[in-house]
C-alpha positions as CSV (number, residue, x, y, z in Angstrom):
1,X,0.0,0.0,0.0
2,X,1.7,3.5,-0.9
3,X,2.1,5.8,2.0
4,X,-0.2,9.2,1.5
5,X,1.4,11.2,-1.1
6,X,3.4,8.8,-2.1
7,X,4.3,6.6,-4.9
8,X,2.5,3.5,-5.4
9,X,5.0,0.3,-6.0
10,X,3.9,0.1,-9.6
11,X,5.4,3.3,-10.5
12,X,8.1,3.2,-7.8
13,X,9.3,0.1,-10.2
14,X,8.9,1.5,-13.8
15,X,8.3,-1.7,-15.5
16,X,4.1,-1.4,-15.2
17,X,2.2,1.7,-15.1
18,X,-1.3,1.6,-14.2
19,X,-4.1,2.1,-16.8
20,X,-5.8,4.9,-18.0
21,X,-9.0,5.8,-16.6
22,X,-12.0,6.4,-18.9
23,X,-12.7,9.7,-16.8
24,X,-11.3,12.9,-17.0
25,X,-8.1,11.6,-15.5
26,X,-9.9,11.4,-11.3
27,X,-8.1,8.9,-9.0
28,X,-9.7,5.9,-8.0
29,X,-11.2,6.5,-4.3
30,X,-12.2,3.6,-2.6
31,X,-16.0,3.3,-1.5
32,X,-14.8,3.3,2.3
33,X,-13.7,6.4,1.7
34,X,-15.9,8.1,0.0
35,X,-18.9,9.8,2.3
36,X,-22.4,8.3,1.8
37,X,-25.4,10.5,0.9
38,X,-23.0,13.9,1.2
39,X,-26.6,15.4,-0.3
40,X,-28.3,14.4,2.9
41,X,-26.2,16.8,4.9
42,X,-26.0,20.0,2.8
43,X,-28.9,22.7,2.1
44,X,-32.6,22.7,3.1
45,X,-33.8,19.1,4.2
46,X,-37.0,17.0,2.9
47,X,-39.8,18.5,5.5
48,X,-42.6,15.9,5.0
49,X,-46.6,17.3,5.7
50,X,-46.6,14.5,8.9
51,X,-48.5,11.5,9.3
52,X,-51.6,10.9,7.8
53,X,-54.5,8.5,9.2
54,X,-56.4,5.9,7.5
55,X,-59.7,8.1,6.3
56,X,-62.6,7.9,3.8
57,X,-61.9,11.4,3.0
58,X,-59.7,13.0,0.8
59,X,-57.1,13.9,3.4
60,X,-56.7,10.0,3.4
61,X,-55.0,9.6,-0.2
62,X,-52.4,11.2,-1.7
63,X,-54.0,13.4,-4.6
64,X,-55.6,16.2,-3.7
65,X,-58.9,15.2,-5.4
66,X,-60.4,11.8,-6.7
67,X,-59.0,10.6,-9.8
68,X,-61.3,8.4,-12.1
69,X,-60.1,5.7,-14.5
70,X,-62.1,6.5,-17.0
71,X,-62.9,10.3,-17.4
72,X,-66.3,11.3,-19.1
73,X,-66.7,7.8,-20.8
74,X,-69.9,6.6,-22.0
75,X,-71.8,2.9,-21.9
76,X,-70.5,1.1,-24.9
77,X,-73.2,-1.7,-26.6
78,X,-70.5,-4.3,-28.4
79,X,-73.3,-5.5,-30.4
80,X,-73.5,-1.6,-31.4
81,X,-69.8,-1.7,-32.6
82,X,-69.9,-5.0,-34.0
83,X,-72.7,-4.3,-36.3
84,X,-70.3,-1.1,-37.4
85,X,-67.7,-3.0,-38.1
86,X,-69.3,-5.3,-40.5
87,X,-70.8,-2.3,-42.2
88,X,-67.6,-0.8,-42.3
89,X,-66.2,-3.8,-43.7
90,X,-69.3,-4.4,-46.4
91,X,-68.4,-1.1,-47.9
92,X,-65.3,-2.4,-49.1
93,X,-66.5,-4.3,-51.7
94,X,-67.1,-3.4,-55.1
95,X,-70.0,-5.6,-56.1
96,X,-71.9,-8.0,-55.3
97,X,-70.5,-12.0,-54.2
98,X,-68.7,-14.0,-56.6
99,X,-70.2,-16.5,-58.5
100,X,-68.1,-18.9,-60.6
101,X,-69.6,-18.6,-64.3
102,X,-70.0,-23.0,-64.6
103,X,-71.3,-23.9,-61.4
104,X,-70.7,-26.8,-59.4
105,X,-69.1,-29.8,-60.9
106,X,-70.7,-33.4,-60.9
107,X,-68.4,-36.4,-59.1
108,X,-67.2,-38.1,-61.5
109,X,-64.9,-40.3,-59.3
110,X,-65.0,-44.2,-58.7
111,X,-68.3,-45.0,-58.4
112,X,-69.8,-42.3,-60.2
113,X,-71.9,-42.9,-63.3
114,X,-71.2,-39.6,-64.7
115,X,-70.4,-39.3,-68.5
116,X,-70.6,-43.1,-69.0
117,X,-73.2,-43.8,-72.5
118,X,-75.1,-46.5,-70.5
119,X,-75.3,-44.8,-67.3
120,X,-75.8,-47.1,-63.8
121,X,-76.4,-51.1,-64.1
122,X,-78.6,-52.2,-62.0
123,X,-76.9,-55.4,-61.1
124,X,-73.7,-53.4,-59.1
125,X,-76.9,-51.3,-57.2
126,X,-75.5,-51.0,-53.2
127,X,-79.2,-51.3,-52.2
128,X,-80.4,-54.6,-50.7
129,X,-82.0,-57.1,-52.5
130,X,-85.6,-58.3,-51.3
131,X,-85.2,-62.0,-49.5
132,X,-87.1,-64.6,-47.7
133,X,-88.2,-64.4,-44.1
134,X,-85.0,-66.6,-42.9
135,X,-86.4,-70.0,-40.9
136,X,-83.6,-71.7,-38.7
137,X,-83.8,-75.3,-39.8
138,X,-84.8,-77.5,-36.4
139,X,-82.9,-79.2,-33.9
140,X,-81.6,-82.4,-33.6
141,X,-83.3,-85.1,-32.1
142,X,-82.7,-85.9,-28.0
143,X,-82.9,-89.2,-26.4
144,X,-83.8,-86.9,-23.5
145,X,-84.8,-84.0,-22.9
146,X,-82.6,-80.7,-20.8
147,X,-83.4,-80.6,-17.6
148,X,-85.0,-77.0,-16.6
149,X,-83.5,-75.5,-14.1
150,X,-81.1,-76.5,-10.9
151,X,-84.5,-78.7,-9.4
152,X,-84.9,-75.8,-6.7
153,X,-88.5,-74.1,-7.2
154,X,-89.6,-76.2,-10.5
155,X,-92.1,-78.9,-10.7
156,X,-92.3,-82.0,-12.6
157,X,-88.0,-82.4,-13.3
158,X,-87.2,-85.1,-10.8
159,X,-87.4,-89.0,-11.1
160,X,-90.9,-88.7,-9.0
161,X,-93.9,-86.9,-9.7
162,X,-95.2,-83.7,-7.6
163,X,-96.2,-83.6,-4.7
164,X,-99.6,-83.0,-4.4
165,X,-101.0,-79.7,-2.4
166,X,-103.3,-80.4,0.4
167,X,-104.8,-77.7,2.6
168,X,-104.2,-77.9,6.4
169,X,-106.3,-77.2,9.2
170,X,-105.2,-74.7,10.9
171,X,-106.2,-75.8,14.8
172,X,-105.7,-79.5,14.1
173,X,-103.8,-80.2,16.6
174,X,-106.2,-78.8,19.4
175,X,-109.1,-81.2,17.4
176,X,-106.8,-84.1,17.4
177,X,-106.0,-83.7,20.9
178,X,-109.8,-82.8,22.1
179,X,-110.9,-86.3,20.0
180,X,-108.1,-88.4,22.1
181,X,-108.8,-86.9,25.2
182,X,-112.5,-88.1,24.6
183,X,-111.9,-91.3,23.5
184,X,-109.6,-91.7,26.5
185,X,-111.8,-91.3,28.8
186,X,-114.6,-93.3,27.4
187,X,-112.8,-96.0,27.8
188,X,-111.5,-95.5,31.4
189,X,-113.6,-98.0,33.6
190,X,-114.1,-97.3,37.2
191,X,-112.0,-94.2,39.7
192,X,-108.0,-94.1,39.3
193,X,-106.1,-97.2,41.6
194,X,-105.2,-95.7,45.1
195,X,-103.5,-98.3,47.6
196,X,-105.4,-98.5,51.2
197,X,-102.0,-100.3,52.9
198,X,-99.8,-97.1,53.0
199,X,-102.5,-94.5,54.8
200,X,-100.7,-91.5,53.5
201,X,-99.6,-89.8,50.1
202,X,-96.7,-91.2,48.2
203,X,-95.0,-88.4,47.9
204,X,-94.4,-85.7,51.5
205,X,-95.0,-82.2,51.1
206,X,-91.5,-81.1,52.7
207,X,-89.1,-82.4,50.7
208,X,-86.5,-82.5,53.2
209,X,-88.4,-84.5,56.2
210,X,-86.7,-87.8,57.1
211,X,-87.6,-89.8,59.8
212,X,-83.9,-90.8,60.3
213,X,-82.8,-89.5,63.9
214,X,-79.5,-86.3,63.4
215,X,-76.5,-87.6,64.1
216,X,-75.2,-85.6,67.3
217,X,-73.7,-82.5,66.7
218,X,-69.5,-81.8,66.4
219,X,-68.5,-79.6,69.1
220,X,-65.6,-78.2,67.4
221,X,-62.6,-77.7,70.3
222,X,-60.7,-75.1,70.8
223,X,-57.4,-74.9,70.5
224,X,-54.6,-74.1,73.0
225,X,-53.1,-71.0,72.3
226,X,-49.2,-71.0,73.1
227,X,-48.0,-68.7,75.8
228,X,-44.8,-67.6,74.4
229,X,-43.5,-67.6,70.7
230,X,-41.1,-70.1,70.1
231,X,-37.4,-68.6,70.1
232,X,-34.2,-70.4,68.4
233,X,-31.6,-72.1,71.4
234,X,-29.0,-70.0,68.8
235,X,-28.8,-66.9,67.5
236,X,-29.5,-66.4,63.7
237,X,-26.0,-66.0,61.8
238,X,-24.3,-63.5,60.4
């Protein structure tokens, strides 16, 4: 680094000189040098109006009075400015739509019958031809016939015949039983068989009565309680 007003190394040597600058000939000064904003400090400062608060009036904005996007415009119809157009454009031309002075060609392609001397035959015609009703031919014979069905819910595919449906009473039971009952009894001869030897009922009332005499009862004894607890002759070791 050269010491202040001295010479810097390049041109204290003599073999490199530094380059020309594209200014008028002003030294390089380094940015850390330099003061920053030297404006800011000089003169008559920015004094701002102060702090404005969020209103719905003007004070609120920065313009002085409400500026519109659109000033003075009128409601626009785009049908309205279509239809000019196309009139516009309609002017344009000089007379009236072209028409070519032959007209439309006929096909005369592959397929076309155009310009031949005998014109279509009949015989190459794509429309169908008027046929028979069509009648499949019948089946072969079976030595027996399908069976319809899996068996569940048909009638009259199993080895047997059908069951035949007969209705069912619906209290037939209670009828059956009533008619038994009856026919019981008629032929019961004489009041049921009681024995005279025994002179009561077979069966006792109190189901656990027994004439058997109790066995005396356990007196349970008590024990002897020990009047010391028991000690070792030795004590425990270590």
């Amino acid at each position: 680094m050269p010491a202040e007003g001295g010479k810097t190394d390049m041109e204290r040597i003599g073999l490199f000189s530094e380059m020309e600058y594209i200014t008028v000939g002003d030294r390089y000064v380094s940015q850390f040098n330099r003061p920053f904003n030297e404006a800011a400090s000089k003169n008559r400062q920015m004094l701002p109006g102060g702090s404005k608060e969020m209103s719905d009036l003007q004070a609120g904005y920065f313009d002085p009075h409400f500026v519109r996007i659109f000033e003075g415009e009128g409601y626009v119809n785009l049908n309205q400015v279509r239809r000019r157009r196309m009139m516009e454009e309609a002017k344009k031309n000089l007379g009236k739509a072209f028409l070519p002075s032959s007209g439309e060609k006929k096909p005369c392609g592959l397929g076309s019958y155009y310009g031949t001397i005998g014109g279509p035959v009949p015989f190459f015609s794509a429309q169908p031809k008027p046929r028979e009703k069509y009648q499949p031919p019948g089946k072969n014979l079976y030595t027996s016939p399908g069976k319809k069905g899996t068996g569940y819910g048909y009638a009259n595919i199993t080895i047997g015949k059908q069951f035949s449906h007969s209705a069912d009473f619906y209290d037939a039971s209670k009828v059956n039983y009533k008619k038994e009952n009856e026919e019981h009894h008629r032929l019961v001869k004489g009041s049921p068989f009681k024995l005279n030897l025994y002179p009561r009922e077979y069966f006792d009332m109190n189901p656990y009565f027994s004439e058997k005499p109790l066995p005396p009862i356990k007196k349970e004894g008590k024990k002897e309680l020990v009047p010391s607890p028991f000690k070792p002759p030795s004590p425990g070791k270590k």
